[in-house]
N, C-alpha and C positions, 0 to 999 in steps of 0.2 A: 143509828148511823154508823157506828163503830162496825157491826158485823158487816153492813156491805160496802166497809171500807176496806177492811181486812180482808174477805172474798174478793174483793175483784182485783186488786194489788197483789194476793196469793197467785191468781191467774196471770197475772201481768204486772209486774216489778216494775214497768218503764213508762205507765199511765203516769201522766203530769197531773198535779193537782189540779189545774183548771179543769181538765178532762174528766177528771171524779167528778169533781165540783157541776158539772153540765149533764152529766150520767144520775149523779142522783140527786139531782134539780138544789143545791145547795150553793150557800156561797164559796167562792174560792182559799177566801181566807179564813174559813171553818174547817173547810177539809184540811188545809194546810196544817193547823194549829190542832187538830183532834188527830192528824198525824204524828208529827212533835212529840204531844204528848203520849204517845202510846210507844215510840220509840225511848221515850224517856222513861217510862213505866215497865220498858224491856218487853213488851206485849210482841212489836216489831222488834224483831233480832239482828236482821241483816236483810239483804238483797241480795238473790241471788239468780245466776246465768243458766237454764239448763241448756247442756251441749251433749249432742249426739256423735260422740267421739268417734265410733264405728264410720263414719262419713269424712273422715279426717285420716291424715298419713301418720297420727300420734296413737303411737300402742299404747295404751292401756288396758289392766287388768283389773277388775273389782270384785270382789273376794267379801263373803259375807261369813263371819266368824262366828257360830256360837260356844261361849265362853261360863263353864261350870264353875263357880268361886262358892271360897269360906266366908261368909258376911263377916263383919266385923263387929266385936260389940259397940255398943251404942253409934254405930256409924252403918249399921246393915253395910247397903252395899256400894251406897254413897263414895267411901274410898278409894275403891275400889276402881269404881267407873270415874272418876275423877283423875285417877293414875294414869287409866287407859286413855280417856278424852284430850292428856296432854300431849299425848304423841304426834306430831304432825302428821303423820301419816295417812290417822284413822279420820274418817268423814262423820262416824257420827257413833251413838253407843246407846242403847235402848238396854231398859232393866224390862226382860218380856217373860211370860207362864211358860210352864210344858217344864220340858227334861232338863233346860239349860238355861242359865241366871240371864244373861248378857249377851246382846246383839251387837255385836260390833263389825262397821263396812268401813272398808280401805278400797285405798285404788293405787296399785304397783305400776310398773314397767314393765314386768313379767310374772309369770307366776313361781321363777326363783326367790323375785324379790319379796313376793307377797308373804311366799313359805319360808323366807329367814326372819321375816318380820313375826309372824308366827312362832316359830321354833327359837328364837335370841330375844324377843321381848316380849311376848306376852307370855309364853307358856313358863318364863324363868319368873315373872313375880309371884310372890312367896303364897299370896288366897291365891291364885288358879288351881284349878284341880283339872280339868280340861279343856276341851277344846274343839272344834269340829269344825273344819275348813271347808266352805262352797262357794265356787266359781261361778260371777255369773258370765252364760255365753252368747246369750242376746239379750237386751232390752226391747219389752214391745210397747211399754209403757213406764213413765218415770215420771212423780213430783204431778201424776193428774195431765202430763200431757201423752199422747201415741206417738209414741217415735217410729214404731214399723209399720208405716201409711202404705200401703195399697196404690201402682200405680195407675193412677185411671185410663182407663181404658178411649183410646184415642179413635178408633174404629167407626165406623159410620152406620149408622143401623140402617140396612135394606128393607125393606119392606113389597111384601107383592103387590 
C-alpha cells in the first residue's frame, strides 16, 4: 500500500485521504495513519506546488550550478552540500557522476542576482574548486508534469 500511496500523492499532493482511501479500495483511516507514519519516518518530506512561472508577471531565473569540491575527510562530501543546502536561495543540491561533484539549482530575480550568488557565496567557500553556471530558458517539463502543452487545435475537420 505504501508505493501507491506514495505515487499517487507524488502525482498529486492535494488528493484527501478519503480519495486515496476509495482509489485503492482501503479504509480511510489506514490511508490516513500509513500516511502519519511515513511523514514521521521522513519517507514524506513536504508538499509541494508546482508553478509555471513563465505564465505569471513574476521574473524568475533558475540557474543550474555544477559545483567541483575537495571532499572532506571523514565527511566526503556531506559538508559540504550541507553548507550549500543552508542557503536560502538554493532549491535543492544533488551529489551527481561525471566531471563535477554537486548539482546545485537556485532561482534569482535576475541573472545578476543568480551570478553574485555564484561569485560571493559559493565560489568563496574554502572546498570549491569550481563551478559551472547554466540558465535554464524554458521548462517543457518539471517534477513528471508537461508544462509546454501544445494548444489544441480548435478547427473543424472537413471532410469531402
Amino acid at each position: 500500500m505504501r508505493k501507491e500511496i506514495l505515487m499517487t500523492i507524488e502525482k498529486n499532493s492535494k488528493i484527501s485521504p478519503k480519495e486515496l482511501a476509495i482509489l485503492l479500495g482501503k479504509e480511510e483511516i489506514e490511508v490516513a495513519n500509513e500516511i502519519k507514519k511515513m511523514e514521521e519516518e521522513g519517507i514524506i518530506c513536504g508538499y509541494h506546488t508546482l508553478i509555471d512561472w513563465e505564465k505569471t508577471s513574476i521574473e524568475t531565473v533558475t540557474a543550474l550550478i555544477e559545483v567541483r569540491v575537495t571532499p572532506q575527510r571523514g565527511q566526503g562530501f556531506d559538508s559540504i552540500a550541507e553548507r550549500i543546502y543552508n542557503y536560502p536561495e538554493v532549491h535543492s543540491v544533488y551529489l551527481i557522476s561525471g566531471g563535477f561533484d554537486l548539482l546545485v539549482t537556485l532561482e534569482g530575480k535576475s541573472l545578476k542576482e543568480v551570478s553574485a550568488f555564484v561569485s560571493d557565496k559559493l565560489s568563496t567557500l574554502d572546498t570549491v574548486l569550481s563551478t559551472a553556471t547554466h540558465f535554464i530558458l524554458k521548462k517543457y517539463k518539471a517534477q513528471g508534469t508537461v508544462l509546454a502543452k501544445k494548444p489544441k487545435d480548435k478547427r473543424e475537420v472537413i471532410t469531402p
